[in-house]
NUFIBA-973424 format. One record per residue (C-alpha): x, y, z. Coordinates in steps of 0.05 Angstrom, whole numbers, plus 5000, padded with zeros to 4 digits. Layout:
<tipas>
XYZ...
</tipas>
This chain:
<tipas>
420769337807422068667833421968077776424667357767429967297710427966757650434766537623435166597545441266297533442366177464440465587483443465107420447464587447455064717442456564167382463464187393467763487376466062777380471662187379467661487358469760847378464560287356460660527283463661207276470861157246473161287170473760577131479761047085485260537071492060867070496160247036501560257077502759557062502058827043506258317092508858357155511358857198514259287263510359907279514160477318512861217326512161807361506162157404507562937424503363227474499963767466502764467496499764627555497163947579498263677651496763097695494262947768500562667803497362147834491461827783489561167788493360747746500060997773496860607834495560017791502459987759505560067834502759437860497759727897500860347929502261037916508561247890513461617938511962417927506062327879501462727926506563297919501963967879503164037806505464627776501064747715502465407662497565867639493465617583493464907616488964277606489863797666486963067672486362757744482962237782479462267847475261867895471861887958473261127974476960547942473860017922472759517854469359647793464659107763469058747717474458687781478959317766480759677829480160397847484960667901482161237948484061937932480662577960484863207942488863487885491964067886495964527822499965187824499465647780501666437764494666787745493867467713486867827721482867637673485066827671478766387669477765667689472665127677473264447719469263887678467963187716467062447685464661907740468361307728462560807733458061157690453161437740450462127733454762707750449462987795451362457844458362657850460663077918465863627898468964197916473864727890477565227925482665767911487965987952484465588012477366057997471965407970469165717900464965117893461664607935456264057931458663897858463864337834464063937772461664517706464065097738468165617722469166417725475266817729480366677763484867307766481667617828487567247866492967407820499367157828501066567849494866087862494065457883487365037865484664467907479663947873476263507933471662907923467262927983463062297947459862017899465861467889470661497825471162057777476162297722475862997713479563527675480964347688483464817646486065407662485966007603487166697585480767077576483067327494483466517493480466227431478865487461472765317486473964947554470064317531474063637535468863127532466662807475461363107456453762757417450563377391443063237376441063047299435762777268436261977257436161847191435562487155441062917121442263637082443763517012446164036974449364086894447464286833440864316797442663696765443563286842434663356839433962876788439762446815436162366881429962316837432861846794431661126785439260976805440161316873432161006887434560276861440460236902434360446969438960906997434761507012427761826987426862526980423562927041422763577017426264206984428864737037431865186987434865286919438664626910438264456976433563867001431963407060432562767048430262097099434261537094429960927056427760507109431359837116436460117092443159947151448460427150454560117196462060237190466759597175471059897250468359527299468259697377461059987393454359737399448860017349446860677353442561027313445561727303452261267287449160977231446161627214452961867201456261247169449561347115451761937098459361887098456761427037452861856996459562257004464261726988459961316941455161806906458962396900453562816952454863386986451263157047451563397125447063177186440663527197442463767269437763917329438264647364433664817426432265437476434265437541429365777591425665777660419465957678417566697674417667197740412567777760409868297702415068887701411869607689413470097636412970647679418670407720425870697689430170297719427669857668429470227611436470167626438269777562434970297519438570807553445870487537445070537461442271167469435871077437432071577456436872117420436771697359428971697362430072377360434572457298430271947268424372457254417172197257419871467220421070947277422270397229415770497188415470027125421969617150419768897154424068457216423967697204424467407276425466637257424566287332418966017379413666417336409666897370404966977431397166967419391066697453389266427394395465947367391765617322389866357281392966897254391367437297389967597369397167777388400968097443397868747465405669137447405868807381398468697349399369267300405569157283404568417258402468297190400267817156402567787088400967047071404266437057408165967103410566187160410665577208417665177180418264687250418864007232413163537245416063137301415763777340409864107320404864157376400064587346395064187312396464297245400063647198406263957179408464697145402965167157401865997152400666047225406066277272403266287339406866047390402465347408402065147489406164517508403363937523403863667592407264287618402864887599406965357646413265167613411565487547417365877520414866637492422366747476420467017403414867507431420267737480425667777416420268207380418368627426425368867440425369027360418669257356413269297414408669977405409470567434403370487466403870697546402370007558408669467575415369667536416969987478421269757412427269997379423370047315416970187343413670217272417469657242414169007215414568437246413967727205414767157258417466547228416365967279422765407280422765197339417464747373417064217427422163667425419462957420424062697474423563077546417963547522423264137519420564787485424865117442426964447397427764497324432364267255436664577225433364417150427464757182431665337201434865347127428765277096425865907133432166337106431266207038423866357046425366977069429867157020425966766964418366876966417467607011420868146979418868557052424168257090429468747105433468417164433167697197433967597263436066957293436766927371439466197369445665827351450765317381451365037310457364797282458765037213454664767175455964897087447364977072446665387131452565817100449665877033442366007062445366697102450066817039443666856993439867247043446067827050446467776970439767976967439768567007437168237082441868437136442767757181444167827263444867247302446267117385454667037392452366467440453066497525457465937532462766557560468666367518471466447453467965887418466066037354456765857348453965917292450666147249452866777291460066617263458466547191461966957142456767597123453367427192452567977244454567657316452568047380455367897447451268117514453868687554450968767629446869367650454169797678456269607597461469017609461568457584456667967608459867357644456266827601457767257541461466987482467267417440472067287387470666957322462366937336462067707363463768257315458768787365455868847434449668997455444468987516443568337543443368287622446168017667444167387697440767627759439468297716436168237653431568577605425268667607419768507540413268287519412067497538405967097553402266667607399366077606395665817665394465107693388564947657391965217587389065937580393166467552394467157571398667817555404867817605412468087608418367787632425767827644430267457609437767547593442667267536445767337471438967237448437067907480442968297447441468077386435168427369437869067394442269047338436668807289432869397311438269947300437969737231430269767215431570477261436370597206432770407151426470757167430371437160434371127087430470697051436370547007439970347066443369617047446069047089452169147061452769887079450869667150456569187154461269817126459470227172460269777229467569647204468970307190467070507264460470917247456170487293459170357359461870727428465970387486462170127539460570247609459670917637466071087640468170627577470170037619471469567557477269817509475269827441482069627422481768947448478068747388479168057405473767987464469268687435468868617368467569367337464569597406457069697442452269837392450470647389443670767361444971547358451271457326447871007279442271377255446771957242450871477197445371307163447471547095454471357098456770897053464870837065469170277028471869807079474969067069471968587113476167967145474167207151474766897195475267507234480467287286485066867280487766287315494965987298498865337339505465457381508065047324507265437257501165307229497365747175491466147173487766387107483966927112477967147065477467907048472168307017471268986995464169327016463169996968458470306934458870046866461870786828466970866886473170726865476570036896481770046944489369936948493969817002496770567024502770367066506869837098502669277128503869297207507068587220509068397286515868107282513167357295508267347234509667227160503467527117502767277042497967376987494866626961502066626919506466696969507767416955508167917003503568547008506069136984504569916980499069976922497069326914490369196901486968856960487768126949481467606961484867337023491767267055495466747093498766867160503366437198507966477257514866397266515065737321520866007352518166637370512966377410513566497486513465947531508866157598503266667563499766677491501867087436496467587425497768027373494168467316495968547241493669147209493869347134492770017117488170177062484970757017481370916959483171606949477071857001476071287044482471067094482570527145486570027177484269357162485868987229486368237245487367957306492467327319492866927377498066427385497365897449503865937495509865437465510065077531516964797500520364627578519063827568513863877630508363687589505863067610498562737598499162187640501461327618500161227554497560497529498560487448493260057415494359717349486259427335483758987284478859457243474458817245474758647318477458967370477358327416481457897364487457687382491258007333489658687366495658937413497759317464504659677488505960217542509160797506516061087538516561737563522362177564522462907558514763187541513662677492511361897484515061317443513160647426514760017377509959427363514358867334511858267284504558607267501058007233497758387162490858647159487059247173487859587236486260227262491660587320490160987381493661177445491361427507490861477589486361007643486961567698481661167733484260467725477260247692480859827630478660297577482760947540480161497513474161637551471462347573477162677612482262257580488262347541486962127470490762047409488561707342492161577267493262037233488762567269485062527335477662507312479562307242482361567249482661187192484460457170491260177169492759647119498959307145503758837104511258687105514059467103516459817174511260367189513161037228507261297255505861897288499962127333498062777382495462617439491563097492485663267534482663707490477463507426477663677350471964137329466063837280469064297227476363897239473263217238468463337184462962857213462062757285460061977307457261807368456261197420463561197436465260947504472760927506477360337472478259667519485559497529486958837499486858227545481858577586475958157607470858167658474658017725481758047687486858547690488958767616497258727607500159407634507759177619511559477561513659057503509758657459
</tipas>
């Protein structure tokens, strides 16, 4: 039967990295000094990164014509990240800079199947990239047209050697960046600087018992930093920032902007109170409009039920579909034709929703549409304003997948009998009218409400995520697992190895999304966020649930629709486990999570098993088997789990700890190591001492791995698994962890275009004690020296102007900062000689790296610079 996919991404906004120029930078003063001084250091690139042979300001610095040869095609290796610079026309930009024409790029580059690519675009004036003209081609066969710029797939159909052609058809200027990757790569393929949504003026607090009457206190209130918004958990609150109050970081460079001072307010509770304090960050859905009412009758539409099996497991599962198992769904609430009362639900689910009291409706004011002044015990999914028909059902559609009655009538659940609670968290966002918007501290607060006040939860499940790690969020899924509640979250559909969370929280459940022949979807995440697979469609394929319909004039009616996702997978998963629990009651999260290690729980996938569960890396423990799973039910084996569970490790040596923990019934006896870790000859592995793990040891609460530099090869990653073999006298496993190490890239080709080296006054970055030099290059790396610094406080960054616009540092440009890109800090300069050291690349830190991402940043000027001026591209001082 014919019907219109709804896309369910995951829908959260990747919240990836964020450099800040302007209010976002740390005001930490290293000392280095107290008179005057030279400045000199070193800037390595990045392995991996390349540059377009022909960008901009080569043209600038070559009086207004190409260097001989630079059209020549660049080789690039395999992971690469390569900035260019294309144009359909030359021509000036407002303040008088030039721009030279430049249509076509091309790179070479060996490809195995499997390698991905992702070609990201940046127009140099600041337009929109919708009005950009591009194309990409492989091997002379266009992959892309009309605006090439945000796509990727894989690129290994043409293995071998491949040549890729970027062409600006118009649209005028644009920087742009592609990367090339293995598919077991761990980077996500993001390289602009990214503002994830927040809300202004409002932060996560977190502490002890005692922090309550701190922020209560007459001496955090006195000093009108912040008023107290609400508890969202056991010492966890919301807090506002007092109004008045102006929050602005000492480094200059930006205008104001109000998520900037967001973050500079609560960098100070950190610094000055003490706080444990993060932003309260914004998460949405992602979806389109629904297509024509599938039919229960038809079987084609049964196909994800028919890849776990389900209907054998139904039938080990006796007469108990899930009966007395109660499902948490926490997302858009749930359909009725009566939002603003509990009751009148979906036709699949009426019977199967209780309600038990209490709140239930967590979404934040500001994006509550349904009436009702804040928190409220009514879930139902409210119509949104102005766009009736754009109503997002996605929780009915998450539910019914768990839970929708076996009732001839539409589809039919997992856990057919199971409860369902529906927690609303997401409403309408304030800005754009988007459905699906919501806060994290409402999210938090619904966890611990869950685990707190209903003692009928038995599993959460949280289609959502794009997070980064967030501490509160962490402790809020910790408290549920201690408590018993199994949490599964969506592994996100960015299609990389990104790690969303809360899907990659330790104790968390992630799915990933297979396709209905059982691959891997294409928008699919894996790695770190995945540790299972499960049904989610593809994306002109997906599966089929209970949704609703709202006509022009607002009425509401029973519907189904297709949609496809993580989001879809997830509940699959959430619904083996109510299957599961309905046949063992004493069934425990933590038994779950054993069994899944151990193996119990999951097949290959595919008809013929077209993933290989050995490549743990991309398919965690497998596709989800519900027979296989019900027939564990009473299992309990001991098993150490690993966190994070794959590991990532840099070309040059870095280390990696790893968390362990042992899942066992509480009389089995604990486990020790049985024989001779399995250590590939480039990795060292070390208990938190140093010490190496022997035969009989008892299993230690983490290990630390690192890699031997020189061992690293220099064209391909190093993808290998550690395994440490384990037993408590009934139980044995191998406890495996995957390591992947990006290629060395050591040939001295690296190369990430001119480097200017800024030295700015942390005050001004227009005063005239700010300067500029052009580092040297020689051999894959950058040089420079600043002579005579006058003292004061300064802050240092480096980086490329591949479009000649008098700015560094922008999307799709090299960038390098002191001490850490992401993480500058002040420089207090006086009369001693300063070596410093910088990285500079394409890429972007993570949130988690930076610790606090800051926003409004728009690239650093190059001194001298002013409208209608050229700045000083000569070396020296």
């Amino acid at each position: 039967m014919p019907g219109k996919l709804l896309s369910s991404s995951v829908g959260i906004a990747l919240l990836l990295t964020g450099c800040g120029g302007g209010g976002g930078g740390s005001d930490d003063d290293l000392g280095l000094g107290d008179g005057s001084a030279d400045v000199s250091g070193i800037i390595e690139i990045v392995a991996g990164t390349r540059v377009d042979g022909d960008y901009a300001d080569l043209w600038a610095a070559a009086n207004e014509s190409w260097p001989s040869g630079s059209r020549d095609t660049v080789s690039v290796p395999v992971p690469s990240t390569t900035g260019g610079y294309l144009s359909d026309r030359s021509d000036t930009y407002a303040n008088g800079l030039g721009y030279p024409l430049d249509q076509e790029d091309s790179y070479a580059v060996s490809l195995v199947e499997g390698d991905r690519y992702f070609l990201q675009c940046f127009p140099a004036t600041g337009a929109d990239q919708d009005t950009l003209d591009v194309s990409l081609a492989l091997n002379g066969v266009e992959v892309a047209s009309g605006n090439a710029c945000g796509s990727g797939g894989i690129a290994g159909s043409p293995a071998g050697a491949t040549t890729f052609l970027v062409t600006a058809n118009g649209g005028g200027p644009f920087r742009y960046v592609l990367s090339i990757a293995p598919k077991t790569s761990l980077s996500a393929m993001d390289v602009a600087w990214p503002e994830p949504p927040l809300r202004e003026g409002e932060a996560i607090v977190t502490g002890p018992a005692a922090v309550a009457g701190t922020l209560s206190s007459s001496g955090l209130q006195a000093s009108s930093v912040m008023e107290l918004e609400r508890s969202i958990g056991p010492d966890t609150w919301q807090v506002r920032r007092k109004p008045g109050v102006s929050a602005l970081s000492s480094v200059s460079g930006g205008g104001r902007d109000a998520r900037a001072e967001t973050i500079e307010w609560i960098r100070e509770m950190r610094d000055e109170f003490g706080l444990k304090a993060e932003p309260n960050y914004r998460f949405s859905l992602l979806a389109t409009a629904p297509g024509d009412d599938p039919f229960y009758a038809d079987e084609e539409d049964r196909w994800n039920l028919d890849q776990i099996s389900l209907s054998e497991a139904w039938a080990l599962a006796g007469t108990s579909w899930g009966q007395g198992v109660g499902v948490a769904v926490m997302d858009t609430g749930m359909f009725t034709t009566t939002p603003d009362s509990y009751s009148n639900w979906h036709e699949d689910l009426v019977n199967n929703v209780v309600n038990e009291g209490g709140i239930l409706d967590f979404v934040n004011p500001d994006y509550d549409v349904d009436g009702q002044e804040g928190r409220d015990g009514v879930p139902g999914t409210p119509v949104t304003p102005d766009n009736p028909e754009a109503t997002s059902f996605h929780g009915t559609h998450v539910a019914g997948i768990i839970a929708a009655e076996d009732n001839s009538d539409g589809t039919v659940g997992i856990a057919h009998q199971a409860t369902i609670l529906p927690y609303r968290v997401l409403g309408v966002g304030p800005v754009g009218g988007e459905d699906g918007t919501g806060a994290v501290s409402d999210l938090i607060a619904a966890i611990n409400n869950a685990t707190d006040d209903r003692n009928d939860v038995d599993v959460i499940n949280l289609s959502l995520g794009g997070l980064p790690q967030i501490d509160a969020l962490q402790d809020a899924t910790d408290r549920a697992n201690s408590n018993g509640i199994l949490v599964v979250a969506a592994g996100g559909n960015s299609g990389d190895a990104s790690a969303v969370y809360p899907a990659a929280n330790r104790r968390v459940v992630g799915v990933g999304a297979t396709t209905r022949g059982g691959e891997l979807a294409s928008y699919s995440n894996y790695g770190q966020s995945v540790d299972l697979l499960a049904p989610g469609g593809a994306l002109n394929d997906g599966i089929v649930n209970a949704y609703g319909e709202v006509s022009a004039t607002g009425s509401l009616s029973d519907s189904y629709a297709y949609l496809a996702g993580s989001s879809m997978a997830a509940p699959h998963v959430a619904g083996v486990y109510a299957l599961m629990k309905g046949v063992s009651d004493s069934l425990t999260a933590s038994q779950f999570r054993a069994q899944l290690i151990a193996g119990e729980l999951t097949t290959a996938g595919g008809p013929d098993g077209t993933f290989d569960l050995g490549n743990y890396t991309l398919y965690g423990h497998g596709l989800i088997d519900a027979e296989k799973s019900v027939g564990s039910v009473n299992a309990f084996p001991t098993v150490v789990s690993a966190w994070p569970r794959v590991v990532e490790l840099s070309p040059s040596g870095t280390e990696r700890r790893v968390l362990l923990e042992v899942l066992k019934q509480s009389s089995a006896a604990d486990p020790l190591v049985s024989g001779s870790p399995d250590i590939p000859g480039a990795f060292t592995l070390t208990d938190d001492d140093g010490n190496p793990i022997n035969v009989n040891d008892e299993i230690p609460e983490a290990v630390r791995i690192s890699v031997d530099s020189s061992a690293v090869p220099d064209d391909r990653p190093l993808v290998e698994e550690i395994l440490i073999p384990y037993s408590n006298g009934t139980d044995s496993f191998d406890l495996r962890i995957p390591v992947y190490v990006q290629a060395a890239d050591t040939s001295g080709d690296r190369d990430a275009g001119r480097h200017y080296v800024l030295l700015l006054d942390a005050n001004d970055f227009g005063s005239s004690r700010s300067r500029q030099v052009l580092a040297s290059y020689n051999d894959g790396r950058y040089s420079y020296a600043i002579d005579d610094m006058v003292p004061g406080d300064y802050i240092l960054v480096a980086g490329t102007d591949l479009d000649n616009n008098g700015m560094i540092c922008e999307n799709g440009e090299a960038c390098a900062e002191y001490p850490e890109t992401g993480s500058r800090q002040v420089i207090s300069i006086g009369d001693q000689d300063l070596q410093l050291d910088m990285t500079t690349s394409f890429q972007r830190p993570t949130i988690a790296e930076m610790g606090l991402p800051r926003y409004g940043f728009r690239g650093y000027p190059v001194p001298g610079h002013q409208a209608g001026t050229r700045p000083d591209r000569s070396l020296g001082e």
